[in-house]
Structure formats: C-alpha cells, structure tokens
PyMOL Python script that loads the backbone (N, CA, C, O; Angstrom):
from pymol import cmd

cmd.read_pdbstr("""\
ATOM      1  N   UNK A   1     -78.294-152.441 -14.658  1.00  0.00           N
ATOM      2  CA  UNK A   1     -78.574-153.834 -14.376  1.00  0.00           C
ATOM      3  C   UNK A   1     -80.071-154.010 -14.164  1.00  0.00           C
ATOM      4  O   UNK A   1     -80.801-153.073 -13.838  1.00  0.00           O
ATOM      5  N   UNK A   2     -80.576-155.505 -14.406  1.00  0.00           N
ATOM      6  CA  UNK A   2     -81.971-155.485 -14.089  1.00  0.00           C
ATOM      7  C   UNK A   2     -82.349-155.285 -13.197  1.00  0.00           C
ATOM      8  O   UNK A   2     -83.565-155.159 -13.341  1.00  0.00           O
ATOM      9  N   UNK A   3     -81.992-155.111 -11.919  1.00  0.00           N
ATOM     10  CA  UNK A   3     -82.343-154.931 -10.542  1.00  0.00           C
ATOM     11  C   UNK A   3     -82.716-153.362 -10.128  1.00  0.00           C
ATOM     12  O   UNK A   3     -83.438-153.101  -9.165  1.00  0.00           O
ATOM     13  N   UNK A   4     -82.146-152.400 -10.954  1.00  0.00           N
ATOM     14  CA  UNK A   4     -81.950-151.146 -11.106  1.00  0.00           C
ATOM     15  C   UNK A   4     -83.480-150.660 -11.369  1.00  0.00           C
ATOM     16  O   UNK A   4     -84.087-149.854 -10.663  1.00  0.00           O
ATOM     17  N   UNK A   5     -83.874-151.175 -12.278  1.00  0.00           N
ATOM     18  CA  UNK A   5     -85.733-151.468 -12.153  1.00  0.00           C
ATOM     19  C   UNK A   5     -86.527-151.466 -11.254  1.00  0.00           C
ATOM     20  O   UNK A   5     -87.529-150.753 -11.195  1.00  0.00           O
ATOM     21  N   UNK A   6     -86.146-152.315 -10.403  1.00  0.00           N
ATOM     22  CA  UNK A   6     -87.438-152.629  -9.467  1.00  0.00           C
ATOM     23  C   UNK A   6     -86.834-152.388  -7.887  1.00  0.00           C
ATOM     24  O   UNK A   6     -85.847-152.933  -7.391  1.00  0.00           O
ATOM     25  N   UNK A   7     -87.720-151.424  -7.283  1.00  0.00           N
ATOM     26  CA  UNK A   7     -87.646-151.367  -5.887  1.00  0.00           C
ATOM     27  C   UNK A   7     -87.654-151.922  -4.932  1.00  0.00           C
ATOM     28  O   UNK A   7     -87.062-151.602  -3.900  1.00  0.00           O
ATOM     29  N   UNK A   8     -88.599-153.224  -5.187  1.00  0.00           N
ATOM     30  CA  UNK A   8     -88.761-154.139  -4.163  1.00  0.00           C
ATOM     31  C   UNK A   8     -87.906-154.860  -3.739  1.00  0.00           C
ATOM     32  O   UNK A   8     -87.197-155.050  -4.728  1.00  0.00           O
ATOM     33  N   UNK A   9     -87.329-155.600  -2.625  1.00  0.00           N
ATOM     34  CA  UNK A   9     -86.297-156.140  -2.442  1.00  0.00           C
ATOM     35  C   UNK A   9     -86.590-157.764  -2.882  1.00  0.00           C
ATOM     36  O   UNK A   9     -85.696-158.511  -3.278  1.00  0.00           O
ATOM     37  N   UNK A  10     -87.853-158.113  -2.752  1.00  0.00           N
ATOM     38  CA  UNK A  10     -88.399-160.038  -2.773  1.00  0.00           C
ATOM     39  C   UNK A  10     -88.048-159.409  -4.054  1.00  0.00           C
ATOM     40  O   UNK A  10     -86.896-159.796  -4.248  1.00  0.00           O
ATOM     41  N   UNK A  11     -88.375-158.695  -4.987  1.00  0.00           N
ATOM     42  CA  UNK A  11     -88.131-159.013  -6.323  1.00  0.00           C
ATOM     43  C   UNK A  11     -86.877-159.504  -7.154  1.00  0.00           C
ATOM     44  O   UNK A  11     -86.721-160.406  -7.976  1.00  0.00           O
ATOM     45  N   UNK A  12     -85.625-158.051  -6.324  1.00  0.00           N
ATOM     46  CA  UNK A  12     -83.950-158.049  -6.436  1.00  0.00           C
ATOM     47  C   UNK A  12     -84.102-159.517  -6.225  1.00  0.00           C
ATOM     48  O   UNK A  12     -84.272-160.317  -7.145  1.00  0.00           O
ATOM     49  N   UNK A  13     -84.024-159.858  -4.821  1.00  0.00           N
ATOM     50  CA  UNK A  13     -83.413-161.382  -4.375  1.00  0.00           C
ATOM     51  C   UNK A  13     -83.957-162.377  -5.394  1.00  0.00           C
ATOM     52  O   UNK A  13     -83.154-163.248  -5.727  1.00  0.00           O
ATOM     53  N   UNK A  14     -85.148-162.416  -5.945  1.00  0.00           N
ATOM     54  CA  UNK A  14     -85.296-163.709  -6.645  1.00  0.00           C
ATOM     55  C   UNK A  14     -84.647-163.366  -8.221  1.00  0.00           C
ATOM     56  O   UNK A  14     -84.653-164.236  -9.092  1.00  0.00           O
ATOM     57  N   UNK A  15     -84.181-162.210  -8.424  1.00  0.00           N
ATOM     58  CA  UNK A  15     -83.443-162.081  -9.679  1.00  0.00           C
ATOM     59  C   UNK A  15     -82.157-162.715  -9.256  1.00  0.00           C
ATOM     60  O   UNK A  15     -81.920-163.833  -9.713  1.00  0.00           O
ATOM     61  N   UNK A  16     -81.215-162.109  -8.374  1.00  0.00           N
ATOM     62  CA  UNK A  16     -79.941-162.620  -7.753  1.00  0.00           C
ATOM     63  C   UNK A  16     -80.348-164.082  -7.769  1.00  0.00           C
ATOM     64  O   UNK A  16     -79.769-164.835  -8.552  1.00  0.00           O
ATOM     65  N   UNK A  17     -81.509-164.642  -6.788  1.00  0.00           N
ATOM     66  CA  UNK A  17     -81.555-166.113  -7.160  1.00  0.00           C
ATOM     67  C   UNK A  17     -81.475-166.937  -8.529  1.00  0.00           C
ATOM     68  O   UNK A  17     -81.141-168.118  -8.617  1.00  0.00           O
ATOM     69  N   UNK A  18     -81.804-166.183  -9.466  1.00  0.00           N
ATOM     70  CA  UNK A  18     -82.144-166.987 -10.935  1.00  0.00           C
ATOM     71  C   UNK A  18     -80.639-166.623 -11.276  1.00  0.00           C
ATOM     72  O   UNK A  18     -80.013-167.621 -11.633  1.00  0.00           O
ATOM     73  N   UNK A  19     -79.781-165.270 -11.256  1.00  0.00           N
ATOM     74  CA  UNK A  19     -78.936-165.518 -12.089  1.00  0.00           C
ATOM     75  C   UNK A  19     -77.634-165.770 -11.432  1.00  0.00           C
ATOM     76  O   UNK A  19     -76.558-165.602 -12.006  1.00  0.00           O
ATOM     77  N   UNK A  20     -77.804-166.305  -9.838  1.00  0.00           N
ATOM     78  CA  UNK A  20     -76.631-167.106  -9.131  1.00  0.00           C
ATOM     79  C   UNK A  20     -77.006-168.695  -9.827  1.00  0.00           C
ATOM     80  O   UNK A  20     -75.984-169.375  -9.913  1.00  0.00           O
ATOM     81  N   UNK A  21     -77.990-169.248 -10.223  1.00  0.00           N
ATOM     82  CA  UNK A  21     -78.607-170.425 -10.246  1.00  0.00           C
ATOM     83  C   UNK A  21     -77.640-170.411 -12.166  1.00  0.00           C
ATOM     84  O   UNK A  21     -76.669-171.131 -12.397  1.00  0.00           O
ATOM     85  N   UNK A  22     -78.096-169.691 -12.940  1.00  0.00           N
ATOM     86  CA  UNK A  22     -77.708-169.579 -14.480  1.00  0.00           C
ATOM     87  C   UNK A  22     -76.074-169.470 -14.112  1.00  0.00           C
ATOM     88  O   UNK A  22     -75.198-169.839 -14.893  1.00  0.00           O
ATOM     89  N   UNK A  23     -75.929-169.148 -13.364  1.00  0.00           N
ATOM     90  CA  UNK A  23     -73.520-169.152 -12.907  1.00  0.00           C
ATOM     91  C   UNK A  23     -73.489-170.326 -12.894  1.00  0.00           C
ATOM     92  O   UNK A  23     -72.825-171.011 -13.672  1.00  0.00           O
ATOM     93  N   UNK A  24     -74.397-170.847 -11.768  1.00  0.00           N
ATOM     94  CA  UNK A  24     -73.995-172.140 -11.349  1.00  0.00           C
ATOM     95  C   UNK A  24     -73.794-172.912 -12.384  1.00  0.00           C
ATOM     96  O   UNK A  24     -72.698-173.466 -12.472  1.00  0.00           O
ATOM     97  N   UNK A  25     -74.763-173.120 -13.368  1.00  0.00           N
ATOM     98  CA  UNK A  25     -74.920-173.865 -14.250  1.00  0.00           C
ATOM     99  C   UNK A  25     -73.925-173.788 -15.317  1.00  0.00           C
ATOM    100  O   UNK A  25     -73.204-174.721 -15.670  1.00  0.00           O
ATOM    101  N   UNK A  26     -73.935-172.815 -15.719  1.00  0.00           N
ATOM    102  CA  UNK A  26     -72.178-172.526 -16.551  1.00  0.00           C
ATOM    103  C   UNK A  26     -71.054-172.839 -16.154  1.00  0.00           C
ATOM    104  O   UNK A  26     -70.178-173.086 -16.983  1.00  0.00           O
ATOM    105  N   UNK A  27     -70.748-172.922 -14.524  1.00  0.00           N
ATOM    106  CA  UNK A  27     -69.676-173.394 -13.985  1.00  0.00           C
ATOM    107  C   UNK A  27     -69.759-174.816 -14.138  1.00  0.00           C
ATOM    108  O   UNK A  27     -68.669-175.386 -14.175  1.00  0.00           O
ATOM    109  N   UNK A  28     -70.677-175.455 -14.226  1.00  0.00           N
ATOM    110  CA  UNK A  28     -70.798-176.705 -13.752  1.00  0.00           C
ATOM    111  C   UNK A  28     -71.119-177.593 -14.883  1.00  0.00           C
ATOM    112  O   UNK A  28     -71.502-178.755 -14.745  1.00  0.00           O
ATOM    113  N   UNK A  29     -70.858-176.691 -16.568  1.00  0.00           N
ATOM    114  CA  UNK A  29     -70.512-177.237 -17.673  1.00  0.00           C
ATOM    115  C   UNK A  29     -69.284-177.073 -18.306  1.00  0.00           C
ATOM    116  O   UNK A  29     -68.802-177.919 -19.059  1.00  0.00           O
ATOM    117  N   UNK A  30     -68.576-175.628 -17.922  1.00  0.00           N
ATOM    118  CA  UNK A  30     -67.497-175.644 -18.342  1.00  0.00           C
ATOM    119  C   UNK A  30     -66.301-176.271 -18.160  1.00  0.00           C
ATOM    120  O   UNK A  30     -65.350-176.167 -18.935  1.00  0.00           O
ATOM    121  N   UNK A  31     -66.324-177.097 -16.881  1.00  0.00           N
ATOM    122  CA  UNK A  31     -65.215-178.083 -17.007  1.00  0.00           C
ATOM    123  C   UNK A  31     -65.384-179.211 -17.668  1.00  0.00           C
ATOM    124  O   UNK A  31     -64.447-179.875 -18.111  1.00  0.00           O
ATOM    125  N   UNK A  32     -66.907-179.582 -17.809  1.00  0.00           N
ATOM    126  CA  UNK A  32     -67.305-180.621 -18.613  1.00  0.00           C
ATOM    127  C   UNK A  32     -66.953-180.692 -19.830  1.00  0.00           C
ATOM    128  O   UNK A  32     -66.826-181.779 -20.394  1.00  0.00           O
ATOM    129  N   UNK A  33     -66.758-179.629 -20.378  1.00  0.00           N
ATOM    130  CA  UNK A  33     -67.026-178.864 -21.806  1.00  0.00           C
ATOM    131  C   UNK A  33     -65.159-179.255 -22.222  1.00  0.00           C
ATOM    132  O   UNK A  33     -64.771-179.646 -23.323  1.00  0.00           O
ATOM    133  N   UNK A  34     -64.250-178.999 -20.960  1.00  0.00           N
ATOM    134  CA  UNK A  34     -62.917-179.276 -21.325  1.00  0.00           C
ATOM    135  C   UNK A  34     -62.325-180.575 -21.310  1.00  0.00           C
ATOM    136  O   UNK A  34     -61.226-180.810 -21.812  1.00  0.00           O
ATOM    137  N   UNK A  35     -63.188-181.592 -20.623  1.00  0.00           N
ATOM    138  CA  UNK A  35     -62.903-182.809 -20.608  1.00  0.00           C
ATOM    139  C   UNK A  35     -63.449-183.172 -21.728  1.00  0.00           C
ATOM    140  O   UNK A  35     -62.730-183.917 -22.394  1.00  0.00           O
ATOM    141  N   UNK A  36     -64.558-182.894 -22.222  1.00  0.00           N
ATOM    142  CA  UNK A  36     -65.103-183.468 -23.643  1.00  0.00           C
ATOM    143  C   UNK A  36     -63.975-183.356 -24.572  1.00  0.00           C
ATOM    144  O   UNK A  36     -63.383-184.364 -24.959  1.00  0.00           O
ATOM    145  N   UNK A  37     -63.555-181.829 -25.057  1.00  0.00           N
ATOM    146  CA  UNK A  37     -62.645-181.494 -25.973  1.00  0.00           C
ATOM    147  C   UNK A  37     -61.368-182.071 -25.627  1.00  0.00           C
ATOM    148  O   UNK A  37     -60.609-181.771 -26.549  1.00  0.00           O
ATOM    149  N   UNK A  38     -60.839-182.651 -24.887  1.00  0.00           N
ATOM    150  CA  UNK A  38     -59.721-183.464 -24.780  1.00  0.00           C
ATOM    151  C   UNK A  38     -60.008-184.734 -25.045  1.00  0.00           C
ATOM    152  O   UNK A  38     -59.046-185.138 -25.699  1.00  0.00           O
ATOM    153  N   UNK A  39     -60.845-185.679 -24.904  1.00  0.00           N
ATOM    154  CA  UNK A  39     -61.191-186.869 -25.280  1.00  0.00           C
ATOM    155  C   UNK A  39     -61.425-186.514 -26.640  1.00  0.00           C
ATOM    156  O   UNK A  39     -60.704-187.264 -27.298  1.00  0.00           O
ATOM    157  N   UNK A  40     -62.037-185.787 -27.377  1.00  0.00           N
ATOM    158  CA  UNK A  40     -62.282-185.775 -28.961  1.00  0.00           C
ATOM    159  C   UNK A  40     -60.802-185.484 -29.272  1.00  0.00           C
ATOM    160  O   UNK A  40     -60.505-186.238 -30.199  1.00  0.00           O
ATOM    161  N   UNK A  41     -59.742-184.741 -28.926  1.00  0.00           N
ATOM    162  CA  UNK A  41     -58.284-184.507 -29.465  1.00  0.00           C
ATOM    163  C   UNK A  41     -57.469-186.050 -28.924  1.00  0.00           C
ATOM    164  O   UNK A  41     -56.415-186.440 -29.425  1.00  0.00           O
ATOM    165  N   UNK A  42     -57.929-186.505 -28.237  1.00  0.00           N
ATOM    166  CA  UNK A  42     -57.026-187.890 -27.735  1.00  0.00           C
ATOM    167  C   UNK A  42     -57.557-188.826 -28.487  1.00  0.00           C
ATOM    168  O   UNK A  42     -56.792-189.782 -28.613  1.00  0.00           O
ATOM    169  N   UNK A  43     -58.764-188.963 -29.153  1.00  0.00           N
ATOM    170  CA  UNK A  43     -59.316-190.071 -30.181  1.00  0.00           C
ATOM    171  C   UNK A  43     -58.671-189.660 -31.146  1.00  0.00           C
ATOM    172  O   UNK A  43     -57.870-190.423 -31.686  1.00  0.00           O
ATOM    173  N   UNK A  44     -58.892-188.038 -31.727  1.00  0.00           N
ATOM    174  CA  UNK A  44     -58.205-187.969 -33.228  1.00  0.00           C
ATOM    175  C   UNK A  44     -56.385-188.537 -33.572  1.00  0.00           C
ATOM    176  O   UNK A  44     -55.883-189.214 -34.469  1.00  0.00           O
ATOM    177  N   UNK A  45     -55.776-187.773 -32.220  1.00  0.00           N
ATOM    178  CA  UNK A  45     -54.798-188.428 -32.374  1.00  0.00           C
ATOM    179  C   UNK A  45     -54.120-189.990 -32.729  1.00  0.00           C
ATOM    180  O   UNK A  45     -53.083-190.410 -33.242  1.00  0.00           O
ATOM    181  N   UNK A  46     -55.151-190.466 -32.231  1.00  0.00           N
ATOM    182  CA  UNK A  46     -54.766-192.347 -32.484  1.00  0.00           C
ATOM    183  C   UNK A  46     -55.464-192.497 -33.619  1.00  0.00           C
ATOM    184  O   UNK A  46     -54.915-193.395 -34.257  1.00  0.00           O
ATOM    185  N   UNK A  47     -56.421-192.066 -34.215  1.00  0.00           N
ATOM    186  CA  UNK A  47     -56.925-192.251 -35.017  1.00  0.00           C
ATOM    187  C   UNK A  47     -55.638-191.160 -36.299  1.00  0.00           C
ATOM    188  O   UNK A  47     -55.906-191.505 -37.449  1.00  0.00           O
ATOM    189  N   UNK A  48     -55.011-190.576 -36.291  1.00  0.00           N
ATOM    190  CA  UNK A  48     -54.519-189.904 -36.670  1.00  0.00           C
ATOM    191  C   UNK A  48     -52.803-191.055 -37.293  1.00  0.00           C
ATOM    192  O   UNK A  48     -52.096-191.081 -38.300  1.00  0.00           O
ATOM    193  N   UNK A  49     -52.842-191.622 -36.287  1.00  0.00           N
ATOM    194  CA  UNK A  49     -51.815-192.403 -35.647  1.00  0.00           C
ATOM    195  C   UNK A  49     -51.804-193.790 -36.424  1.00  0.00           C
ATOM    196  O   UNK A  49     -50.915-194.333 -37.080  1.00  0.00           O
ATOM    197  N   UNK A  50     -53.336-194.239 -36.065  1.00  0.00           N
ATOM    198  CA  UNK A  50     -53.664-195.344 -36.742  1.00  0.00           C
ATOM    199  C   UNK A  50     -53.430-195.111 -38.247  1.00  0.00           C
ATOM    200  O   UNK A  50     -52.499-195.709 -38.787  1.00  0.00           O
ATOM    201  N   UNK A  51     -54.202-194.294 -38.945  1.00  0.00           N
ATOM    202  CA  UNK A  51     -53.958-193.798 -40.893  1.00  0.00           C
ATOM    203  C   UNK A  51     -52.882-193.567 -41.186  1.00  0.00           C
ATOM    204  O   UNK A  51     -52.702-193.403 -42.393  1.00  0.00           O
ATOM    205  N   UNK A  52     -52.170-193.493 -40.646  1.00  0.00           N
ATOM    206  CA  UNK A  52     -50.714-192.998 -40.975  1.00  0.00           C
ATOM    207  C   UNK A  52     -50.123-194.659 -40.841  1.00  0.00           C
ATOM    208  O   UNK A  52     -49.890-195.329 -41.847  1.00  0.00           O
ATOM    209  N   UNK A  53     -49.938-195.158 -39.499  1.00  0.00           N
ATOM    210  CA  UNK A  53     -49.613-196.675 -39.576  1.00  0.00           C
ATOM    211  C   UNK A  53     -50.098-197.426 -40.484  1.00  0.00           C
ATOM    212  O   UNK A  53     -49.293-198.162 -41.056  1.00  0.00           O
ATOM    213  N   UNK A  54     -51.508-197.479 -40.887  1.00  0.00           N
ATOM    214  CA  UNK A  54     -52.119-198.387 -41.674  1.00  0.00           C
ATOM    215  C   UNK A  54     -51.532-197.899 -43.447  1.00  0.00           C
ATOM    216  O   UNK A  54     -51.219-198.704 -44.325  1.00  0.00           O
ATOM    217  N   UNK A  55     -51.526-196.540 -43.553  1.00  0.00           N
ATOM    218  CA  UNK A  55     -50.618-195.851 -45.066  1.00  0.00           C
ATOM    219  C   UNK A  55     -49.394-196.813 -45.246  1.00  0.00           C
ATOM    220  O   UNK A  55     -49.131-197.542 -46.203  1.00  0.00           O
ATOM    221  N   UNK A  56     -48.519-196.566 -43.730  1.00  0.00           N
ATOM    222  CA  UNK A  56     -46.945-196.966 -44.298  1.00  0.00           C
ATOM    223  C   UNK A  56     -46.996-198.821 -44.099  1.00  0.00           C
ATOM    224  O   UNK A  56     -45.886-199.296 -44.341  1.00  0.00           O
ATOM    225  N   UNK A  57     -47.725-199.558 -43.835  1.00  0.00           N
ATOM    226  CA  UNK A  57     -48.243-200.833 -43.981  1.00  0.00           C
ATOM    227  C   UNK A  57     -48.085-201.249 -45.548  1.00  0.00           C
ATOM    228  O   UNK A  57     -47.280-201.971 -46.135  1.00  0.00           O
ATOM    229  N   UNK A  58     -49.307-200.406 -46.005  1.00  0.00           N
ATOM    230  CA  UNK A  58     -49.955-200.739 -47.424  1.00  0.00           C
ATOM    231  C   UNK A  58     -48.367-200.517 -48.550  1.00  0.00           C
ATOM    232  O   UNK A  58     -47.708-201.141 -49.383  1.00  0.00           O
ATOM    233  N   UNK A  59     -48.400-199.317 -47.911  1.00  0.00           N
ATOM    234  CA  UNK A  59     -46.789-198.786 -48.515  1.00  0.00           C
ATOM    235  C   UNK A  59     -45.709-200.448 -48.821  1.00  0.00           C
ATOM    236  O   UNK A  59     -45.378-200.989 -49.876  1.00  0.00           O
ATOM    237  N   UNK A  60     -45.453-200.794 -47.461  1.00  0.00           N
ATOM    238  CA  UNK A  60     -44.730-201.774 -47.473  1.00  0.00           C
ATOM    239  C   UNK A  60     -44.940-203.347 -48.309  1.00  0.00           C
ATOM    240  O   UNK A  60     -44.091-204.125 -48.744  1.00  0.00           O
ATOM    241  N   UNK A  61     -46.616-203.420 -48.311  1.00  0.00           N
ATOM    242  CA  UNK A  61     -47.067-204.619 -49.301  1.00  0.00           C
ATOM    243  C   UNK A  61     -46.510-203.884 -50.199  1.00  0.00           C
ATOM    244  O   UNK A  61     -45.286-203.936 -50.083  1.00  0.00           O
ATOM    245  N   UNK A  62     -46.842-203.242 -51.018  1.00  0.00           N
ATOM    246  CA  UNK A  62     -46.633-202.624 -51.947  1.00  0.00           C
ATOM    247  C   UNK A  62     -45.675-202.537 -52.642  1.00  0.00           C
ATOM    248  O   UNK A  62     -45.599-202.669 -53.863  1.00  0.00           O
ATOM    249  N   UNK A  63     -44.448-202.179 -51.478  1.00  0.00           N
ATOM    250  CA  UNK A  63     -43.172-202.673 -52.321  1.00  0.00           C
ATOM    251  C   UNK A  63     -42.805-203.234 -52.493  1.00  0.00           C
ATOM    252  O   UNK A  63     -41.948-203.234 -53.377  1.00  0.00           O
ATOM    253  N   UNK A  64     -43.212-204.490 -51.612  1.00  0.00           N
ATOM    254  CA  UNK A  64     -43.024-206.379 -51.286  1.00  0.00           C
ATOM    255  C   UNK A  64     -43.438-207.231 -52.018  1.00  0.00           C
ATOM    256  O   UNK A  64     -42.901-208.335 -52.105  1.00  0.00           O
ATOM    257  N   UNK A  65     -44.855-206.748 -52.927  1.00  0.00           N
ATOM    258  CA  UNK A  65     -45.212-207.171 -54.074  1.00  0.00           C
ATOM    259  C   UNK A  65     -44.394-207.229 -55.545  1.00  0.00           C
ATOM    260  O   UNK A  65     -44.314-208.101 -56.410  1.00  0.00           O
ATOM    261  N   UNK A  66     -43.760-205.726 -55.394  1.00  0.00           N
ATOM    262  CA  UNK A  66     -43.055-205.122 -56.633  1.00  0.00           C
ATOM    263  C   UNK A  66     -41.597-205.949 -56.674  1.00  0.00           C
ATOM    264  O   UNK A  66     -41.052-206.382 -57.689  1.00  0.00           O
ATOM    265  N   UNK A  67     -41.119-206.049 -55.312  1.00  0.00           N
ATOM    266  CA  UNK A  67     -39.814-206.704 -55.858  1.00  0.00           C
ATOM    267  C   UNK A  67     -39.445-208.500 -56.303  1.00  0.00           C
ATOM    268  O   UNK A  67     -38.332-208.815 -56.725  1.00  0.00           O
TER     269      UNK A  67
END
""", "prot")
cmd.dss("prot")
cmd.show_as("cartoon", "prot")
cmd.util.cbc("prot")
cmd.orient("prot")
C-alpha cells in the first residue's frame, strides 16, 4: 500500500485523509448513479409503451380506411 512508503506519520494521515475523502465521494455517487439508471428505464418503458400504442392506432386507421 502507499503508506508502506513513507515513515512519517503527518504523511500516512493525510494519505488516509485523501483516500477516506475519494470513498466518500464514490459513496455519495453511487446511489445517485442508481436513481439515474432507473429514471432512464422508467422513460424507456413509456416511451416503449407509447410506440407500440401509437403502431396499433395507425394499425387500426388502417384497417378502417380499407373496409
């Protein structure tokens, strides 16, 4: 580990400081990161939802025209 390097202790602690600080920061995107990806799968779905409704629509002029 990098700490394994250096003897000094002010040195250890401000490494521990930077890479408790770089956790933090990963923790404190990764739930972000799962709420994003559920809002992009909950849009596709309606949007998914919607093309398919709007298909069997056109479908229906379509045959409404023909007969």
């Amino acid at each position: 580990m990098f700490t394994d390097y250096s003897t000094d202790d002010k040195i250890k602690l401000q490494a521990f400081a930077q890479l408790n600080k770089g956790y933090k920061f990963k923790m404190d995107l990764t739930p972000n990161g799962v709420v994003v990806t559920d809002a992009i799968d909950c849009d596709q779905s309606k949007m998914d939802y919607l093309n398919k409704t709007e298909k069997e629509l056109l479908q229906e002029i379509k045959k409404d025209r023909e007969e």
